[in-house]
N, C-alpha and C positions, 0 to 999 in steps of 0.2 A: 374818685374816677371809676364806674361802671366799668367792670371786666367785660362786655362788648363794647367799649369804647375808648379811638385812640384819644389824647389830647390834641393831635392835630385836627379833628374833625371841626368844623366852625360852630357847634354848639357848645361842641364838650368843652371847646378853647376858651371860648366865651365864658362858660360857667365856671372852669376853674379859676381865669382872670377876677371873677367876680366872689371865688372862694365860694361854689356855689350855694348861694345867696337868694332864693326864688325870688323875691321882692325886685331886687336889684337888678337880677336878669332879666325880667318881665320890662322895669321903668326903661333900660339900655337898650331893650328891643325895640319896644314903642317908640323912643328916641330917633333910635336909627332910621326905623319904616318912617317915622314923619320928615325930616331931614332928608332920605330920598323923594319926598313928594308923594308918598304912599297915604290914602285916608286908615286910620287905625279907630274908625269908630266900629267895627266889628271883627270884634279879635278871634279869631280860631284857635285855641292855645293845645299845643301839644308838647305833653311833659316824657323825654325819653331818659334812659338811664336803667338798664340790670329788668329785675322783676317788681317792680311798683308795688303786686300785693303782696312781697314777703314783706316791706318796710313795716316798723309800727303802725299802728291806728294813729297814733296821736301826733307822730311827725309827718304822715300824710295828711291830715287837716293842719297840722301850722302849716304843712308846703300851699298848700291848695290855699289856707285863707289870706299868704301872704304877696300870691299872684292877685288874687282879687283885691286885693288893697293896692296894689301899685297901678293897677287900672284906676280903679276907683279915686284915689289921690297922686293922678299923672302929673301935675306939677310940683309934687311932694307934699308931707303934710304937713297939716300947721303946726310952726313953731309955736311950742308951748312955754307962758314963765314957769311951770311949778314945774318940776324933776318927776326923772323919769323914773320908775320901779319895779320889779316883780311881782307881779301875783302869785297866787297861789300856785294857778294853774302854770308855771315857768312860764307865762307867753309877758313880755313887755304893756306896760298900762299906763296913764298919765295920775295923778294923784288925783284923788277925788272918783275914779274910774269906780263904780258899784262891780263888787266881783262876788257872783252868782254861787256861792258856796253853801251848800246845807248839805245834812247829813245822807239825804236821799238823792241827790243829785252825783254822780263821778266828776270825776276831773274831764273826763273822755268827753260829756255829757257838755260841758262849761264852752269845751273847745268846739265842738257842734255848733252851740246855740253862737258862737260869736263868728263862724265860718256861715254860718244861717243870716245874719247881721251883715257881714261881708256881701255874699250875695245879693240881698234885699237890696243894698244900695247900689249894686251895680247893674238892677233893672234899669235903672235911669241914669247911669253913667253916660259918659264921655267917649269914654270906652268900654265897651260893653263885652261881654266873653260869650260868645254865641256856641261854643263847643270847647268841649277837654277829652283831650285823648291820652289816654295811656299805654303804656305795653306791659304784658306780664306774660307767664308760662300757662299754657294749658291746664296742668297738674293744679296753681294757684285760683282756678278757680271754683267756687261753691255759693249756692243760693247766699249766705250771710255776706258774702264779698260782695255781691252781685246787688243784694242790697243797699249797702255801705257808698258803693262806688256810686252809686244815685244822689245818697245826700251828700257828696262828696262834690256831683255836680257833671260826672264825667256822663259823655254821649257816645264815645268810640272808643273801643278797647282794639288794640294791635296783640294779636296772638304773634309768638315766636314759635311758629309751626316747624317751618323749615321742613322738613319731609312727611309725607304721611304714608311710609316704609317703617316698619318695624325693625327691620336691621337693618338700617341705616340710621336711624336714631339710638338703637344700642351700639353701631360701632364709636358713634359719636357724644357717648354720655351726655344726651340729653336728659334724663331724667323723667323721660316722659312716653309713653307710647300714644300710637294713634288714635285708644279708645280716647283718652283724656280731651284731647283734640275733636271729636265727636262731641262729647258731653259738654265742655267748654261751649262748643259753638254753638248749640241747640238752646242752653240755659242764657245764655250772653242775649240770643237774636229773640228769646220766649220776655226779653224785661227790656225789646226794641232797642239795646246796642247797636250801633256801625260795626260792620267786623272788618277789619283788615286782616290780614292773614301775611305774614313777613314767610318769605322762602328762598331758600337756597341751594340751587343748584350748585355738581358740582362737589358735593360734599362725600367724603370715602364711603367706600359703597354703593354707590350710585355710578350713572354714565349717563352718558348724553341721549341716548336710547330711554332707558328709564326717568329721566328728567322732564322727558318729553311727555312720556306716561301720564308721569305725575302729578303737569297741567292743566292735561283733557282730562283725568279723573276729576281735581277739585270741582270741576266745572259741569260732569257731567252726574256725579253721585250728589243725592241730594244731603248726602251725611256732611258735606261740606259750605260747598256753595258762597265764598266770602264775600263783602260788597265792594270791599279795595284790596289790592295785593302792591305787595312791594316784593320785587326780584332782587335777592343781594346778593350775587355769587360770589361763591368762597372764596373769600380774598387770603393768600398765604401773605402773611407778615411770620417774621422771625420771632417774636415772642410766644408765637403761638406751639405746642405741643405737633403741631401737626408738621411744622417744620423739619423734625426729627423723620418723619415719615419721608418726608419728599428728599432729602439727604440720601434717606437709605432706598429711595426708590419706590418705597411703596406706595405712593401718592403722584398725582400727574393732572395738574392745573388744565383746564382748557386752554387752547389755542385761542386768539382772538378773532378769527375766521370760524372756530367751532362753537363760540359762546356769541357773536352776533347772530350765525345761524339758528342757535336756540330760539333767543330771544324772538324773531323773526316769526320762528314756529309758533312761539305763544303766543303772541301777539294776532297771528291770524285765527286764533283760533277763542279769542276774548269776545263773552257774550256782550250785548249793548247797556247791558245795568250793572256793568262791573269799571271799575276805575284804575289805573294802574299808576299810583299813586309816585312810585320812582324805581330806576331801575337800577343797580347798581349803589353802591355806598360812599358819603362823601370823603369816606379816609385818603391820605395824601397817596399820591401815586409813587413818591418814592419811600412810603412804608412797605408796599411790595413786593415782594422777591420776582415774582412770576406770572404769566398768565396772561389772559386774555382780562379778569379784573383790574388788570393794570389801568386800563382805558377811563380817564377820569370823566369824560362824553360818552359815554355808549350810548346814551337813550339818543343823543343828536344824531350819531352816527346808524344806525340803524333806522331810524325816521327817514336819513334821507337817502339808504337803500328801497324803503321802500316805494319814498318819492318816484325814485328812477323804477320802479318794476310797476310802478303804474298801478300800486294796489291802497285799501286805508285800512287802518285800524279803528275798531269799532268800539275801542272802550271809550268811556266816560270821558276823559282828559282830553282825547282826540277830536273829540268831539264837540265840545263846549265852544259859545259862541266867541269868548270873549271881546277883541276889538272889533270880530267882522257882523255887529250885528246891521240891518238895514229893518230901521220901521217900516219897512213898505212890506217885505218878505210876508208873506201867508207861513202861518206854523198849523201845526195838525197832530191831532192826539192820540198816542201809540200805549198799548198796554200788552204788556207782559208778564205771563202767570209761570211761576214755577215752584216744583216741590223742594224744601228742604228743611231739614231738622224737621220733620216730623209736622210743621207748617205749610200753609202756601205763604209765599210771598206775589204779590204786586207790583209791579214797576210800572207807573204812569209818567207818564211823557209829553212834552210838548216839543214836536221837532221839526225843522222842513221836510219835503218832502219823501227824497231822497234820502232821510234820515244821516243827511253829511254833517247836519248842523241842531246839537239841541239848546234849546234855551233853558228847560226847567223841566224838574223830575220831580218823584214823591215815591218813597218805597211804603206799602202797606203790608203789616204781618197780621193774617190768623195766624193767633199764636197752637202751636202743639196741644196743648189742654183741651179746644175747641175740639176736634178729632178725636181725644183722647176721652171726654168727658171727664175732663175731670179739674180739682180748681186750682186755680194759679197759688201758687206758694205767696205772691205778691197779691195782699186783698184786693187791693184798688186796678189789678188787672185782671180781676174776674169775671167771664162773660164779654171780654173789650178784644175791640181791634186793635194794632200801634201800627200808628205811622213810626217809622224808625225814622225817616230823614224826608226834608223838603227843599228844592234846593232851587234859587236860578241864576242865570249865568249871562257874566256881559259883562260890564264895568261898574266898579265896585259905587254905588250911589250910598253917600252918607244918611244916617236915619234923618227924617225931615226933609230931605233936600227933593228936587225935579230934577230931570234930565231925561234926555232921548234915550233910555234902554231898556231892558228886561225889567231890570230888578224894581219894584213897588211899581209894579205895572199891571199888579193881579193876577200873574201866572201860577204862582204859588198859592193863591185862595180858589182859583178855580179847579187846581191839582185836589185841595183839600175837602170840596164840594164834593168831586168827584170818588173820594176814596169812601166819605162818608155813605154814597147814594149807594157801592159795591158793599158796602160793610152791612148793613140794612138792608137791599133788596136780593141780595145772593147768598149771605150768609146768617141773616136774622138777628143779627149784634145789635143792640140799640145804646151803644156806648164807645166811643172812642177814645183812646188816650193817646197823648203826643210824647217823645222822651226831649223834650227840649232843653236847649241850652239858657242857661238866666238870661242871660242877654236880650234873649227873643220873646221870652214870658208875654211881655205885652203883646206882642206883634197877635200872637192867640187868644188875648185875652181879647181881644178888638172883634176877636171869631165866635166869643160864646163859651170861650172855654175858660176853666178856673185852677188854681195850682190846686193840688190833691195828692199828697204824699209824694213828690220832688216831678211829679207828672201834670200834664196839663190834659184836664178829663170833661169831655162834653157829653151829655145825651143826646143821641140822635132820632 
């Protein structure tokens, strides 16, 4: 069990039930989503638990290859007569299984190319994994990670920021300061990463004054700038170190009146290419001592404060069509340029008028280099534009199927039309790359584009 995580929380619950099991917990989710009536032909899988890049290399691909296989073989696999055995490599084989050993090849190498395997087949899955998202510490990352997490397959990386205070991470032994957090996000968003960005208000040293700071800054200094944020205010449980604190008084939780107020604040003040992916943590509300975290609905409860003041929030989530879409509605297409890490980013749009209601986005990066002259550490991102994410929204249509909504309606090819004409007529690029998820491979390939070192890369 991840020392950020309790056993009451419904994933971690799940996973320890399952002795966590990647396979098993992937088949029991799928399970569940189809048994509610949910379609599960495009999975978004996201793996949480501690720091993802401290773990080995090589039980990061058994975990990664064995989510992919439980897609891939959703009704289980086939029963085999001959016995089951160990290879070389520890990973389970059927007899007869060719196991890729020479003296030039690593063990590491074996596990690649069958995680490579894995993938290939889940282009044309059942269930298809259109994204992996991870979380790790600022400090854990570096170009070869940055690498790695590519053939690995992942498209969104979750930084555990929590403040971008200097002493407020040293009161709180993070392990990390704010440059790290800079350089993470700059490298992460230059090889077309998602960035999420986890924080926490709330936290010793800090106040409600400074929290609030600390919002408008992400938002306004280009050294940050994340595409999703998760608000998790410091929840006091008793096993934590900090509880000692608040015993002896030197600690003092927000009021639930003082932490909806925050919330509120930020919230007003969320640009329209940012997501606020959840607020609050699902830990049980009688793990808590104190506070205004107590509140296991805050994100409801604050919605419908703002209902009553007559005002909206402008993020992502708020904004997405889903059941209220009408084919009739006219959409219209909104772009927004902004600096960060050292890039511009892009944000294209197609929204109604009033921008109350989007259908479909496309975030485009010049990356850093570009600016900087000089070359990508990643070949195949030399001289190229990324689209980091393309997304549309409505009701989920299985691959193949028709239906009255957004999704395979061509919003999202005409977002990609349009990124390629900015990439080429404004900035002289004649080469694109997409960081896509396996899942979706095809969907690009259908565009002109071809896989190219775990990217999907077109000339334009």
């Amino acid at each position: 069990m991840p020392k950020s995580y309790l056993s009451g929380e419904p994933a971690a619950e799940r996973a320890k039930k399952l002795k966590f099991n990647p396979y098993l917990q992937a088949k029991k989710r799928i399970e569940m989503l189809k048994n509610e009536g949910h379609p599960t032909a495009k999975i978004d899988l996201r793996i949480i638990g501690g720091t993802w890049s401290y773990y080995p290399r090589s039980y990061q691909i058994w975990f990664i290859k064995r989510c992919f296989e439980a897609c891939n073989e959703f009704n289980g696999p086939k029963k085999s007569k001959t016995k089951n055995r160990t290879s070389i490599d520890g990973s389970e084989g059927e007899e007869g299984d060719e196991v890729l050993f020479t003296y030039q090849k690593s063990k590491l190498q074996i596990k690649i190319q069958k995680l490579k395997k894995a993938q290939k087949l889940n282009e044309a899955a059942k269930n298809r994994i259109i994204g992996i998202s991870i979380e790790t510490r600022p400090n854990f990352i570096n170009e070869r990670g940055g690498k790695f997490m590519r053939e690995l397959g992942i498209t969104r990386v979750e930084l555990g920021v929590q403040s971008i205070y200097d002493d407020v991470l040293k009161i709180n032994l993070r392990g990390h300061g704010v440059k790290e957090t800079i350089l993470a996000t700059k490298l992460l968003k230059n090889c077309g990463f998602k960035i999420c960005y986890q924080m926490m208000p709330n936290l010793p040293g800090s106040n409600l004054k400074k929290d609030e700071k600390m919002f408008e800054e992400i938002f306004s200094n280009p050294d940050f700038q994340p595409d999703y944020l998760k608000i998790y205010p410091c929840a006091l449980v008793r096993e934590a170190p900090l509880y000692k604190w608040y015993q002896q008084g030197k600690y003092k939780p927000y009021a639930k009146d003082e932490l909806i107020s925050l919330v509120k604040k930020i919230k007003r003040k969320i640009p329209y290419y940012v997501r606020i992916q959840r607020i609050t943590r699902d830990i049980p509300s009688q793990y808590i001592i104190a506070g205004g975290a107590k509140i296991s609905n805050l994100r409801q409860i604050v919605q419908g404060k703002i209902k009553k003041e007559d005002w909206k929030c402008k993020c992502v989530r708020c904004r997405e069509i889903r059941e209220k879409y009408e084919p009739w509605e006219k959409f219209y297409l909104f772009r927004q340029d902004y600096e960060a890490s050292g890039g511009k980013e892009i944000f294209l749009s197609f929204e109604n008028k009033n921008r109350s209601k989007l259908f479909s986005f496309l975030r485009l990066r010049i990356p850093s280099q570009y600016f900087e002259k000089k070359n990508h550490f990643l070949k195949v991102l030399n001289e190229t534009a990324i689209i980091r994410e393309v997304q549309t929204f409505g009701e989920v249509v299985p691959i193949g199927k028709r239906k009255i909504a957004p999704q395979h309606r061509g919003l999202g090819k005409k977002l990609i039309k349009e990124a390629e004409k900015v990439t080429k007529n404004e900035f002289g690029l004649k080469k694109m790359a997409i960081i896509a998820g396996v899942g979706v491979r095809d969907y690009f390939k259908k565009m002109g584009y071809k896989l190219k070192d775990t990217y999907m890369v077109r000339k334009i």
